[in-house]
C-alpha positions in Angstrom: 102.9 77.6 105.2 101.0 76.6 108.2 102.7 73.4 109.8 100.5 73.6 113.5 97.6 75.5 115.1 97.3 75.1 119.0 94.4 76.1 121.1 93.9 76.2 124.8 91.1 77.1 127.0 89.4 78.6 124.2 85.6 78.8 124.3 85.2 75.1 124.5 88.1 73.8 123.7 90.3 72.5 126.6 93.3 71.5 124.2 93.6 70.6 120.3 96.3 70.1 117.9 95.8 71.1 114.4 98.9 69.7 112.2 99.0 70.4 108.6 100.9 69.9 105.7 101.4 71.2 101.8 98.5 70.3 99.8 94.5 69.8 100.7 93.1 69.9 104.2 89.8 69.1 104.8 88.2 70.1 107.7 84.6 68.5 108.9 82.2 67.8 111.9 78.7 68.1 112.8 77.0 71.0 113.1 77.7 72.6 116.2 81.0 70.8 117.1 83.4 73.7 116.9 84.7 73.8 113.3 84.1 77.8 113.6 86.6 78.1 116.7 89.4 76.8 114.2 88.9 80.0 112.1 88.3 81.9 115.1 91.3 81.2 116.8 93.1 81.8 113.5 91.9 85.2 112.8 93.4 86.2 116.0 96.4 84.8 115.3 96.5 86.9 112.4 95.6 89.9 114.2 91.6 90.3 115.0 90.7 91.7 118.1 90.2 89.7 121.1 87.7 89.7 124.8 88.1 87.7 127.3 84.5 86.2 126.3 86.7 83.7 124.4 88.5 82.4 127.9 87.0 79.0 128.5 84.7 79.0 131.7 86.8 78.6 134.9 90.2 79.1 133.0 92.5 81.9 133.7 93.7 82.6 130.0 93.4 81.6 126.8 96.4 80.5 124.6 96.7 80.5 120.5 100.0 79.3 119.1 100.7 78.7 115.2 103.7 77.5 113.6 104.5 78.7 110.0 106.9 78.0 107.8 108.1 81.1 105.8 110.1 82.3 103.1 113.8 83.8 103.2 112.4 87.4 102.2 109.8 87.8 105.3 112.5 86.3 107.4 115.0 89.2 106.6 112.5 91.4 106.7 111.6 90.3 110.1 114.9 89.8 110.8 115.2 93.7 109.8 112.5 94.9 113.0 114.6 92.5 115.1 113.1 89.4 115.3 115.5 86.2 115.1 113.8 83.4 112.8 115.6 80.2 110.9 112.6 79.9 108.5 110.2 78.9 111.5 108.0 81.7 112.7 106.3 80.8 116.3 103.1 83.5 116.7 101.5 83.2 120.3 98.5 84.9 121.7 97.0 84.9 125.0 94.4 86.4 126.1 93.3 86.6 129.6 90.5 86.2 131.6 90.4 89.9 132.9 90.6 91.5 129.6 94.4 91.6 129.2 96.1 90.1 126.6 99.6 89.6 124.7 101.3 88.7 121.9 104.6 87.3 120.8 106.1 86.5 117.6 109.5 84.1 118.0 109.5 84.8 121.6 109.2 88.8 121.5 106.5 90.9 122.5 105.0 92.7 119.7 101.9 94.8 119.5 98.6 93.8 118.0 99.1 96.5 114.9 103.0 95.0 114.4 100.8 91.2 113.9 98.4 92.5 111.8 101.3 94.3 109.2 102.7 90.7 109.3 99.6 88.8 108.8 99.0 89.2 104.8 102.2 87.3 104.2 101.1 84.5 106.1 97.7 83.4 105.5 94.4 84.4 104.0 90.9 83.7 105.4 88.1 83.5 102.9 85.0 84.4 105.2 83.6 86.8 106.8 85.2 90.4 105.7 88.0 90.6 108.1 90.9 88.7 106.1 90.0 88.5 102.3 91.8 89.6 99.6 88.8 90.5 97.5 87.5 93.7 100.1 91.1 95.3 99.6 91.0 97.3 96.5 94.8 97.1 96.2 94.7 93.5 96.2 92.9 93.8 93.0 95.6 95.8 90.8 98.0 92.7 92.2 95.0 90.1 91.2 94.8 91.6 87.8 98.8 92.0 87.1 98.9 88.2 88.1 96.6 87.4 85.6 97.9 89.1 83.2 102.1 88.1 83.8 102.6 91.9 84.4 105.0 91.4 87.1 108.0 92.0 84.8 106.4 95.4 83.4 105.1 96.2 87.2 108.6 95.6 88.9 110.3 98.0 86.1 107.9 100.9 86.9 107.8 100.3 90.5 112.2 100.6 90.4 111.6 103.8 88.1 109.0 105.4 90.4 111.8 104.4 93.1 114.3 106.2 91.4 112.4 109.2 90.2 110.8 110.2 93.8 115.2 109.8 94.9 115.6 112.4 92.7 112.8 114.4 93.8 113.3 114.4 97.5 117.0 115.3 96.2 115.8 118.3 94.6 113.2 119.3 97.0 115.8 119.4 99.6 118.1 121.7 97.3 115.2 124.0 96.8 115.0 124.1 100.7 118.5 124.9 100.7 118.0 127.7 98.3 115.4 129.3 99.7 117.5 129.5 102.6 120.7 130.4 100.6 120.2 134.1 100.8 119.6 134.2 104.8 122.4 131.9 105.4 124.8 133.3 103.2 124.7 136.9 104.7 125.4 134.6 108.3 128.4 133.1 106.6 129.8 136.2 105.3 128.9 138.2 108.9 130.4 134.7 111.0 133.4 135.4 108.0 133.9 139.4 108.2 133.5 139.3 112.3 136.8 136.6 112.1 138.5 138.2 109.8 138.5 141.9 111.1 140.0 140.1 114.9 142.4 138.2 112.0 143.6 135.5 115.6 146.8 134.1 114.8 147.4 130.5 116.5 149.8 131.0 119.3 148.6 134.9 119.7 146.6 134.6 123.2 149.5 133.3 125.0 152.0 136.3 123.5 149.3 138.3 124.4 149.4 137.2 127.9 152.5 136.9 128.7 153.0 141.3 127.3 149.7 141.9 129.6 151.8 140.6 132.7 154.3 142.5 131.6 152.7 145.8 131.2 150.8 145.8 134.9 154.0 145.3 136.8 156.2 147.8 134.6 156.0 150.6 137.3 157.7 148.0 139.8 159.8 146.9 136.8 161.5 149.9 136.3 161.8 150.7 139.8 163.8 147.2 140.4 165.4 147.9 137.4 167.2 151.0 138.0 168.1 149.7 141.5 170.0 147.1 139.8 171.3 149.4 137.0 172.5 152.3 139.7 174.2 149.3 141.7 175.8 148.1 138.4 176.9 151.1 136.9 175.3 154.6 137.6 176.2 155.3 141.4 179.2 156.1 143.3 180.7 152.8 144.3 179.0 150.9 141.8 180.1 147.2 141.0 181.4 148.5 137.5 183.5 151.1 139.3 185.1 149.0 141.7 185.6 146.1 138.9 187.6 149.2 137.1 189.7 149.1 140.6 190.1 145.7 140.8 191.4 145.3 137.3 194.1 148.4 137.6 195.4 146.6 140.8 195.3 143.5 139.1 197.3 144.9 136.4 199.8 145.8 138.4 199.8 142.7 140.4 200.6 140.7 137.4 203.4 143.3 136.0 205.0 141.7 139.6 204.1 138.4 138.7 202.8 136.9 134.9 201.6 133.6 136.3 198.4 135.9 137.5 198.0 136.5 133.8 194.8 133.9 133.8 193.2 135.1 136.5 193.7 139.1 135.3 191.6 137.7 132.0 189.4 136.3 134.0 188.7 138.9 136.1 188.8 141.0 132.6 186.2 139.0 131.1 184.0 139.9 134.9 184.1 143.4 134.5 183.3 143.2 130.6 179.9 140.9 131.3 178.9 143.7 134.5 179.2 146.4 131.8 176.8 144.4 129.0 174.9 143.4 131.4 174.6 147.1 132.6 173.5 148.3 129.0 171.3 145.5 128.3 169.3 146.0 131.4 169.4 150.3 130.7 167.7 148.8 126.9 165.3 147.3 129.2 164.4 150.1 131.3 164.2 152.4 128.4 162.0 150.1 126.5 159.5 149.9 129.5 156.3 151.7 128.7 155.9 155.4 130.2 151.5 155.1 130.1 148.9 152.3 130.2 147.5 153.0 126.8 149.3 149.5 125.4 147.9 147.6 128.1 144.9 148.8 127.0 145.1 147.5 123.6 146.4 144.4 124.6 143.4 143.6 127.2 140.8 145.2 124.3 142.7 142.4 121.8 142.5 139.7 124.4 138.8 140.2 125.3 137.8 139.9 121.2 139.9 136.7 120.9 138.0 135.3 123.9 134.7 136.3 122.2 135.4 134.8 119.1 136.6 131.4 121.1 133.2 131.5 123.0 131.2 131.9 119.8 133.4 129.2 117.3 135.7 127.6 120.0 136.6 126.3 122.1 140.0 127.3 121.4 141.6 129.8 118.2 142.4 126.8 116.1 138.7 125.6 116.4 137.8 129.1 115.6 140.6 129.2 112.7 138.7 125.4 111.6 135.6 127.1 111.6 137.1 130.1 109.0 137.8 127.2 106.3 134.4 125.8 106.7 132.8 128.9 106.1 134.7 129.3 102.8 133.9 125.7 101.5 130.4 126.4 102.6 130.1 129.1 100.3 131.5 127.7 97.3 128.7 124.8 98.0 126.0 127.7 97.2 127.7 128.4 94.3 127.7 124.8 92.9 123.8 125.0 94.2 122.3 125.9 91.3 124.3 124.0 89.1 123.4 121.3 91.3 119.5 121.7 90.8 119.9 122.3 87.1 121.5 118.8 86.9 118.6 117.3 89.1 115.8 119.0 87.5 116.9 117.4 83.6 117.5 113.6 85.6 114.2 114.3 86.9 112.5 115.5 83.7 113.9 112.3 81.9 113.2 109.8 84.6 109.0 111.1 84.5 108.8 110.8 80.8 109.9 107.5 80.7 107.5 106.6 84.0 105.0 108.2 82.2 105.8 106.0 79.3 106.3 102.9 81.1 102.9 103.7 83.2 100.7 104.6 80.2 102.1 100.7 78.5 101.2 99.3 81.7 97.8 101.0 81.7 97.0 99.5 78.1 98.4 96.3 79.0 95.7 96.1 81.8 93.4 97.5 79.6 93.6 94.7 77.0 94.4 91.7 79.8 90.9 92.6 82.0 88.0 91.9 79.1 90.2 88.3 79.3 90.3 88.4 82.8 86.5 88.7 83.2 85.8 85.9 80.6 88.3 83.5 82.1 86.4 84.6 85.9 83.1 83.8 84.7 83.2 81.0 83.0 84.9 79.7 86.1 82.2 80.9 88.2 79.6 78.9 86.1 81.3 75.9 86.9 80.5 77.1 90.7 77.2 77.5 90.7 77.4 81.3 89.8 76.7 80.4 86.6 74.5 83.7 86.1 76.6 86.1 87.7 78.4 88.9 86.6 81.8 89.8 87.1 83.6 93.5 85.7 87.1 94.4 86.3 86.6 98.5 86.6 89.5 100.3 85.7 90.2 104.0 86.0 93.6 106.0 84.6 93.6 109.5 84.4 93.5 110.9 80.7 97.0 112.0 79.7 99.3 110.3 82.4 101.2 112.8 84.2 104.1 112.1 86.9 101.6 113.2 89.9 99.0 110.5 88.5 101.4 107.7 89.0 102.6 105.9 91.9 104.2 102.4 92.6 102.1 100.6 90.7 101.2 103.4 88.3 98.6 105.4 87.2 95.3 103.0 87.2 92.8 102.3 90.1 91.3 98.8 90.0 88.4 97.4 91.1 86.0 94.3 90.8 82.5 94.6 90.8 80.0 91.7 90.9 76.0 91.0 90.5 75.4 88.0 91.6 71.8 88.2 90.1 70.7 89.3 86.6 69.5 93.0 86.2 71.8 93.9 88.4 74.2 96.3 87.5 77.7 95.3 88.9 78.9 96.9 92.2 82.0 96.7 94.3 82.4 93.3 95.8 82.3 94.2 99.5 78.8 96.0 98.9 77.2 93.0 97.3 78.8 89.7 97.4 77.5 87.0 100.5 80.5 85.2 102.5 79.8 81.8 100.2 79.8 84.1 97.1 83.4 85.7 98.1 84.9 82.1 98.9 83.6 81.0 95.0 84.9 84.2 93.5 88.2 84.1 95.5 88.6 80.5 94.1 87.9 81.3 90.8 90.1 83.8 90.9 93.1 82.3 91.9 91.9 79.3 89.5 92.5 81.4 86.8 95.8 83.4 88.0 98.9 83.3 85.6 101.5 83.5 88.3 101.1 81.8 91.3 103.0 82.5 94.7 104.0 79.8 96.5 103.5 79.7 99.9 100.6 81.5 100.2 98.3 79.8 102.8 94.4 79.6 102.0 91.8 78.9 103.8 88.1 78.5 102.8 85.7 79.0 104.6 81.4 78.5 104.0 82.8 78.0 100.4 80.1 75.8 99.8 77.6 77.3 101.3 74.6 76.9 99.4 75.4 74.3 96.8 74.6 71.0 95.6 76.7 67.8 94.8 77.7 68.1 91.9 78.8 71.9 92.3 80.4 70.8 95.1 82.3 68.1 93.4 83.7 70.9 91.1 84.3 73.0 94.3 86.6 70.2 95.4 88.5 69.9 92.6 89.4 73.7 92.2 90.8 73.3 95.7 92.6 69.8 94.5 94.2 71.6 91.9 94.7 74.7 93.5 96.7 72.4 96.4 99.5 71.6 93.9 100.5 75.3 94.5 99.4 76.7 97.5 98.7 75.4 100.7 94.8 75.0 100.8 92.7 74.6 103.9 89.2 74.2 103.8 86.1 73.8 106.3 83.4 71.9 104.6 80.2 70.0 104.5 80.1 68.7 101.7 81.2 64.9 101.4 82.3 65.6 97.7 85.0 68.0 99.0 86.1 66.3 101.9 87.1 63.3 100.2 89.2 65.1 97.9 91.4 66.3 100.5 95.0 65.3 101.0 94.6 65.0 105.2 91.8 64.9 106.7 90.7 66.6 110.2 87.9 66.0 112.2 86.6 68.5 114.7 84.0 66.8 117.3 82.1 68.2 120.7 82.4 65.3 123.7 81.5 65.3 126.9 84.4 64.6 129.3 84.2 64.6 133.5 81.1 66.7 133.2 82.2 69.5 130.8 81.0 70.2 127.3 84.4 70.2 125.1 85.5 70.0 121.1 88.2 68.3 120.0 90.1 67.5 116.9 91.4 64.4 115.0 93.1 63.2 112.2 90.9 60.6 110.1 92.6 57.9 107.5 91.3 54.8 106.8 88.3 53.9 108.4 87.6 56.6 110.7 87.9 58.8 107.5 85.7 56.5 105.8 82.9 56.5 108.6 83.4 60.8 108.6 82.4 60.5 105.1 79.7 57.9 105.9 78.0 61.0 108.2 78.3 63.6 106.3 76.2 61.4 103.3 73.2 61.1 106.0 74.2 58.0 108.4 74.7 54.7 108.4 73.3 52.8 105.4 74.7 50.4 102.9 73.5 53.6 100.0 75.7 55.5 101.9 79.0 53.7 103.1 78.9 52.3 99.1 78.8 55.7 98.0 81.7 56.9 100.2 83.6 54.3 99.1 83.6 55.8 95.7 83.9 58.7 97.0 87.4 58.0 98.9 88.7 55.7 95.8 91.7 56.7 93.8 89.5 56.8 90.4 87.0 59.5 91.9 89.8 60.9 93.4 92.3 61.2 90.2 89.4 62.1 87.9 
């Protein structure tokens, strides 16, 4: 709903306030006083384009601001694209006097094609062809599923079609994979073969290192060795030798003295640990390789670990990680097809039951629009279109298929209007005047089985064209139409205006030399002189007929 409209420096309007609440707002003033800058400034609000032609002479920038009131399902959505709102939506437009401009919706910057996604579920202009819902084609399917009380049927197929292009992207994407199956499954079994003929073991590069420092120094390794092993035990004078000495005299020494016993086991247990150590480091020396041919191997191994820690690493265990994955990747492609198989049957089922669903829906249509276009003209007659003719064209493709259908189904539907007899019917934006869009529009929604509440309306040259008594009827569409939606209307007429539930009045002054329009709220009186204008002037005829006009008989009847 649309609580406020504010305008600054625009065209000729210095400041007004435009306050509105639920039900029927009239809208009058003079010819020429500015009633056209209130749609104006609201069809840039809800997203036409803008020049600085509209900056008021000697102003800097124009400013637009509305405040709606919106539902709990735009405000997630909004909510969604990151803008904060608490059921209050603040849109702001400025536009400035060198061409520049910006907009902001709750206080962040959006661009003019983010407003213009937004500004369907706010409010609908019934004028020129900008904003109506009768020039959009797709508006019409809605139009006649609303008539009809197809919502029920229409939200089923639309969660089916949901479901059934899920599945399909599903499939698509395993058909992708399959295609690629081949290619990738000779990688996985080369990435597979190449680990497994290097077979790495976790802790093997360190082993492997440790053996390489071994091999390069095992010329100095043996020479250090056998130093130590010919001072040990193999030369003259060795430390085993003269341990054999020191025992024999210390054999003797304890025959001449048993408390030495200790130290002669002792000194035993020496010469034991001099001769295993001896042996142990001869093992050693032995053991040592004679050639480099091992250190060859173990460099050759080392160099194809590295490799495969470059290509899968960084380290062995990443590489050994890697091994596994390739194994359950495989047995993926072998649940593939299975996979598909599955997908291609839920598919299969969920199409013939769209199909089903779509080709009801089609009939269902089919049946609802010859009602559709009585209920639309008969309405119309009562608006002074009394002759015109009004067709609800639809098209479904013969034999539904699953391609035919999207979320709404398989039909394409469109009005067509002749406004004039002999005529044949043609689409509405071809052939149908401003005033004649406004009536149909009206009718339309006059006639509409399910009604969406908080829609915002506004009419606009509705009655363009008509006489009092039509317009009476006019006003009282809009009356009724008020206990649903939020109705605005710009009028001429008397009949209309004193049907509405507030009453503004737009008016051109002249203040401190300038030319400006402003905007007031009429009750009592004032509202009773408005309608006193609009019937001609100032005569007794005249302010007894508005009387009527304003009194709660005309006004209930």
């Amino acid at each position: 709903m649309l609580s406020e409209l504010i305008i600054e420096n625009f065209i000729l309007v210095k400041r007004a306030v435009f306050s509105f609440d639920l039900g029927l707002t009239v809208i009058t003033g003079a010819t020429g006083a500015g009633k056209s800058l209130f749609i104006k400034a609201l069809k840039l609000i809800l997203g036409g384009r803008a020049d600085k032609t509209v900056v008021r002479p000697g102003s800097k920038q124009a400013a637009i601001q509305a405040l709606f009131e919106i539902p709990e399902q735009l405000a997630e959505t909004l909510g969604d694209s990151g803008i904060e709102t608490e059921g209050e939506l603040v849109v702001r437009r400025i536009i400035q006097a060198e061409g520049k401009g910006r907009i902001f919706i709750n206080g962040v910057m959006v661009t003019l094609s983010q407003l213009r996604q937004l500004a369907p579920s706010l409010a609908s202009i019934s004028s020129q062809h900008e904003f109506q819902y009768l020039l959009n084609k797709e508006r019409h399917l809605e139009m006649l599923d609303d008539f009809a009380g197809l919502h029920q049927e229409r939200r089923g197929l639309f969660n089916l079609y949901r479901e059934a292009q899920g599945i399909r992207r599903s499939l698509e994407e395993l058909r992708k994979q399959y295609s690629r199956r081949e290619e990738e499954r000779e990688n996985i079994l080369k990435e597979q073969q190449l680990i497994d003929e290097i077979n790495p073991r976790e802790d093997e590069e360190e082993e492997l290192e440790r053996e390489r420092k071994v091999l390069k120094a095992s010329s100095r390794l043996r020479e250090l060795g056998e130093d130590i092993y010919g001072r040990l035990y193999g030369a003259r004078g060795s430390i085993t030798e003269e341990l054999s000495l020191c025992r024999a005299s210390m054999e003797k020494m304890t025959e001449l003295d048993p408390s030495l016993q200790a130290i002669k086991e002792l000194l035993e247990a020496v010469s034991f640990q001099a001769d295993d150590l001896a042996i142990s480091l001869r093992d050693y020396i032995q053991a040592l390789p004679m050639d480099l041919s091992r250190l060859e191997q173990v460099e050759e191994r080392l160099f194809r670990l590295q490799g495969l820690r470059r290509k899968f690493g960084p380290e062995i265990t990443d590489v050994l990680a890697h091994r596994l994955t390739l194994e359950e990747r495989l047995k993926a492609f072998e649940n593939l097809e299975q996979e598909m198989d599955i997908l291609v049957k839920r598919l299969q089922k969920a199409d013939d039951k769209l199909c089903r669903l779509a080709s009801d829906l089609s009939r269902k249509r089919q049946r609802q629009a010859s009602e559709m276009e009585k209920a639309v003209k008969e309405e119309l007659g009562q608006l002074d279109l009394s002759r015109a003719e009004f067709k609800v064209d639809i098209k479904t493709p013969d034999g539904v298929k699953a391609e035919d259908i999207g979320p709404a189904g398989a039909d394409q539907v469109e009005f067509l209007f002749s406004a004039n007899p002999g005529q044949p019917p043609a689409p509405l934006a071809k052939v149908a005047s401003g005033g004649e869009l406004s009536r149909i529009l009206l009718a339309l929604k006059t006639v509409s089985g399910e009604k969406d509440h908080g829609d915002t309306l506004i009419f606009d040259e509705i009655d363009a064209g008509l006489g009092g008594e039509i317009a009476e009827n006019v006003g009282r569409k809009l009356r009724k139409m008020a206990e649903t939606y939020q109705v605005i209307a710009i009028t001429h007429f008397p009949q209309i205006a004193a049907l509405g539930t507030t009453h503004l009045a737009v008016e051109k002054i002249q203040a401190e030399g300038e030319t400006v329009t402003m905007v007031r709220s009429l009750s009592g009186d004032e509202r009773l002189d408005e309608i006193v204008r609009m019937l001609g002037g100032e005569t007794d005829t005249a302010r007894r007929y508005a009387r009527e006009l304003l009194s709660p008989v005309f006004r209930r009847t």
